[in-house]
Backbone as ProteinMPNN parsed JSONL, in Angstrom:
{"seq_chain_A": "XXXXXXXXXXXXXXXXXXXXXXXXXXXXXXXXXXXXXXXXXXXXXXXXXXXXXXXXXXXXXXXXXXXXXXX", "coords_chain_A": {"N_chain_A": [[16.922, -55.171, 57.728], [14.11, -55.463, 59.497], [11.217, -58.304, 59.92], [9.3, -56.919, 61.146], [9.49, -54.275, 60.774], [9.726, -53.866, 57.43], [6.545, -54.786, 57.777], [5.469, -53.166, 58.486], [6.581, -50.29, 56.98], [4.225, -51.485, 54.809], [2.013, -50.916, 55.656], [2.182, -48.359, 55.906], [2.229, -47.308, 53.332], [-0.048, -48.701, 52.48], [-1.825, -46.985, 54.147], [-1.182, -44.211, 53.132], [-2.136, -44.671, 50.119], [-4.836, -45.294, 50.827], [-5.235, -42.728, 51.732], [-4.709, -41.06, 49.644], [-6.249, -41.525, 47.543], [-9.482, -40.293, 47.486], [-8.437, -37.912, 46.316], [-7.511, -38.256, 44.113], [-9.836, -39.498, 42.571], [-11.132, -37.55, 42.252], [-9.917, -36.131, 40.349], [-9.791, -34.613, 36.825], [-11.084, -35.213, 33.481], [-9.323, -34.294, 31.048], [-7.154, -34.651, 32.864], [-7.007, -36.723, 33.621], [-6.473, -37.918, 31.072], [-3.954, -36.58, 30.875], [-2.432, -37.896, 31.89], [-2.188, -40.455, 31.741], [-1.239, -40.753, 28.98], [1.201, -39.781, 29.248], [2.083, -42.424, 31.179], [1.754, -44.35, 29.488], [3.796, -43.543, 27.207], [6.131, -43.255, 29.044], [6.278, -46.394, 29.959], [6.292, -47.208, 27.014], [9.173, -46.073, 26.543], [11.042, -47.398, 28.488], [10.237, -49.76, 27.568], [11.674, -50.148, 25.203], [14.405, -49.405, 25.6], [14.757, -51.815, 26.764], [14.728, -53.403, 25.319], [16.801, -52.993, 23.06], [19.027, -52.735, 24.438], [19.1, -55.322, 25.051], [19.36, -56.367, 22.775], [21.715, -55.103, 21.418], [23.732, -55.989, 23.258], [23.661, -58.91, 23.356], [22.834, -60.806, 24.945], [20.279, -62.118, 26.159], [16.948, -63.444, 26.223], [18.682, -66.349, 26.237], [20.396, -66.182, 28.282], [18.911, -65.502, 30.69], [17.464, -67.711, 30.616], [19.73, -69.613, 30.869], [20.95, -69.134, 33.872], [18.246, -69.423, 35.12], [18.334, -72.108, 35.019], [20.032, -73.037, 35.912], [20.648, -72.236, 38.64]], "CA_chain_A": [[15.546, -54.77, 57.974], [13.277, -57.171, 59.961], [9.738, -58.262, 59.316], [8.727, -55.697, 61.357], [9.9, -52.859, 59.838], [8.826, -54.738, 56.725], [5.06, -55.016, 57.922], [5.108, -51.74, 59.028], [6.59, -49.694, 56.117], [3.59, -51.527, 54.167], [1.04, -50.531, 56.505], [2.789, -46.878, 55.76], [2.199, -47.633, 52.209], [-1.587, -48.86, 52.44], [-2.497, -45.673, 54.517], [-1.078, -43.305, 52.141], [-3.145, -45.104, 49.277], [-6.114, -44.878, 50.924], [-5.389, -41.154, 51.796], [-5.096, -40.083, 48.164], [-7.801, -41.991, 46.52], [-9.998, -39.367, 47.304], [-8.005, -37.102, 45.51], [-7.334, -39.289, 42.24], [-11.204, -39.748, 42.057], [-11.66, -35.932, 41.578], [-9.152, -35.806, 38.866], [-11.021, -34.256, 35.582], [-10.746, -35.931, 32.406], [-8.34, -33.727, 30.445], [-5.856, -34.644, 33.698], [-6.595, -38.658, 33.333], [-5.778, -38.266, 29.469], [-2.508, -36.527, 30.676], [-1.149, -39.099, 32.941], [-2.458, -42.083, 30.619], [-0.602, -40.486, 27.989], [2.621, -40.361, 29.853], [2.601, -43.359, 31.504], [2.319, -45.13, 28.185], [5.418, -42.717, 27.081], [7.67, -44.125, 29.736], [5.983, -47.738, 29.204], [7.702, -47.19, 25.94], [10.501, -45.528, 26.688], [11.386, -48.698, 29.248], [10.816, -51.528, 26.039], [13.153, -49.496, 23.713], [15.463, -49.105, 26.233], [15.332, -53.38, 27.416], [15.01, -53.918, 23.833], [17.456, -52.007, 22.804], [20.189, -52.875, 25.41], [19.236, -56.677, 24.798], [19.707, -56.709, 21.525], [22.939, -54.61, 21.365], [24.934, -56.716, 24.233], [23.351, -60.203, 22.809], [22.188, -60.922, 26.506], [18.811, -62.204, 25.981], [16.433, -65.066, 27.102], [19.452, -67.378, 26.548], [20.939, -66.016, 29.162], [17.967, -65.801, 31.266], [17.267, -69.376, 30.735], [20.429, -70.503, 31.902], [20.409, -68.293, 34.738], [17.38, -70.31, 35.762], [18.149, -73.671, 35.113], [21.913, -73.251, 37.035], [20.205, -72.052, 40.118]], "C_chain_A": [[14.779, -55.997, 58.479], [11.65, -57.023, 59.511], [8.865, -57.404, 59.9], [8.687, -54.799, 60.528], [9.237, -52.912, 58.179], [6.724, -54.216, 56.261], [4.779, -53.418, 58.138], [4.993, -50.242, 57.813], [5.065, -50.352, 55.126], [2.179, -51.06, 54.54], [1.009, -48.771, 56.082], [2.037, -46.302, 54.15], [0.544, -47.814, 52.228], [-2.286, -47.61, 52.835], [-2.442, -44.535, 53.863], [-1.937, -43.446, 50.489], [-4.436, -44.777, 49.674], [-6.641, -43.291, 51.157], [-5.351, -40.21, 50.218], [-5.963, -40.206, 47.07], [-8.741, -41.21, 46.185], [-10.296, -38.409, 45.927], [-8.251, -37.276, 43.992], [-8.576, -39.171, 41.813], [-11.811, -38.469, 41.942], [-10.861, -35.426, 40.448], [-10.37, -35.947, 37.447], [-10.356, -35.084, 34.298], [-9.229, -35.836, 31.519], [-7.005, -34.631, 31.816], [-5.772, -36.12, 33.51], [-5.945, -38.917, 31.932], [-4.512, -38.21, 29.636], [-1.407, -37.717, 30.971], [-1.294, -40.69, 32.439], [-1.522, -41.654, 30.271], [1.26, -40.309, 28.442], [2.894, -41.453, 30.327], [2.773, -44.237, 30.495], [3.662, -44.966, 27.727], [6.352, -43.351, 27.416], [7.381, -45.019, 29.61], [7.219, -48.024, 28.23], [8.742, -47.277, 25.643], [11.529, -46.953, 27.382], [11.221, -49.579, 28.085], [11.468, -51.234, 25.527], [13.709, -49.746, 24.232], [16.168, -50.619, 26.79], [15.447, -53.784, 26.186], [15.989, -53.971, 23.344], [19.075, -52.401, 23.34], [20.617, -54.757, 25.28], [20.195, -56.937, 23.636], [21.431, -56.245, 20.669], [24.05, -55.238, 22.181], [24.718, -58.244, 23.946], [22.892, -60.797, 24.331], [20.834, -60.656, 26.354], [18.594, -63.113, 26.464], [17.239, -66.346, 27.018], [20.436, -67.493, 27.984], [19.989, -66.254, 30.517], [17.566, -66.815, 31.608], [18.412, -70.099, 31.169], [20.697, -70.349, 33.463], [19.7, -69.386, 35.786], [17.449, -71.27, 36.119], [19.414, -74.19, 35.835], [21.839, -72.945, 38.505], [19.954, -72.912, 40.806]], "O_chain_A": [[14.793, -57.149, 58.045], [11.052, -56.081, 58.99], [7.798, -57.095, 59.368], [7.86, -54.616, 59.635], [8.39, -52.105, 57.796], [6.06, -53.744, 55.338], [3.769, -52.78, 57.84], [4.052, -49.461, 57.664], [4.656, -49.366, 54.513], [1.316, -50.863, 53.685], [-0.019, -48.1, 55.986], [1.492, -45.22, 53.931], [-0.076, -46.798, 51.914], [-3.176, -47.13, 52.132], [-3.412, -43.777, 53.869], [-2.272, -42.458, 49.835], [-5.145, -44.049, 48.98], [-7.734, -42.761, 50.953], [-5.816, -39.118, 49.889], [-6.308, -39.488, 46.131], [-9.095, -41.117, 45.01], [-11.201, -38.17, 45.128], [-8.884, -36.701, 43.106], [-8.691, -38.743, 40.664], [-12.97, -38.351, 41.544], [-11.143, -34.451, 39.752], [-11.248, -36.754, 37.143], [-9.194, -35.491, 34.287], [-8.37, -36.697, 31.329], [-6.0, -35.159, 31.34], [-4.714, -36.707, 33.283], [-5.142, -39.809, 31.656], [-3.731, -39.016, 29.129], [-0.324, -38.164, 30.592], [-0.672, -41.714, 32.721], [-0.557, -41.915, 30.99], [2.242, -40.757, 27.85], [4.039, -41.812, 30.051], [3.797, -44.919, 30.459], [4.535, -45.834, 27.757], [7.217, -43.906, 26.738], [8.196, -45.417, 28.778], [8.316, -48.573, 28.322], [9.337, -48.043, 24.884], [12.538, -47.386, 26.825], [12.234, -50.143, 27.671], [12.237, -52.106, 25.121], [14.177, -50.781, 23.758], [17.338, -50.813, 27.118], [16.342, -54.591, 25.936], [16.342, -55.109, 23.034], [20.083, -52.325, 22.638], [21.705, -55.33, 25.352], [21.303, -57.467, 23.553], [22.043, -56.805, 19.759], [25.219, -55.05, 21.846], [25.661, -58.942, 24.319], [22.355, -61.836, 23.947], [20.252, -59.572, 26.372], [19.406, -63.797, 27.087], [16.792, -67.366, 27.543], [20.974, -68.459, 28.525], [20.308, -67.123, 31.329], [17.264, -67.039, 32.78], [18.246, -71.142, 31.802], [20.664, -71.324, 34.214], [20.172, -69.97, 36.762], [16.958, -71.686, 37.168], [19.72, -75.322, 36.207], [22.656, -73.259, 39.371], [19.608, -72.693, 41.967]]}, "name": "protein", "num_of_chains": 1, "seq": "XXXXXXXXXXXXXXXXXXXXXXXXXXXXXXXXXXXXXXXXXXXXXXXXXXXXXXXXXXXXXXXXXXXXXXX"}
């Protein structure tokens, strides 16, 4: 992919943001509670799950840190 394509897909990306803003900003309360309330959910769901996977394979910030410092 070159920096075109790149610049372009983000351009793709910015215009579609600004096209649904609109929208979002007519969303009623009850509908902002819903989609808070899920995105926290999966939030969640994603730390258990790095938590979770860390702590069970022992592959944690020691690893991470060497990682870093061998680069």
């Amino acid at each position: 992919m070159s920096i075109a394509d790149s610049l372009h897909q983000a351009d793709n990306v910015v215009a579609k943001m600004i096209e649904i803003g609109p929208a979002k900003a007519r969303l009623t309360v009850k509908d902002l509670l819903i989609r808070g309330f899920l995105s926290r959910a999966l939030l969640g769901f994603a730390t258990m799950l790095v938590l979770t996977a860390t702590t069970q394979t022992g592959l944690g910030p020691d690893l991470c840190h060497n990682i870093r410092h061998h680069s």
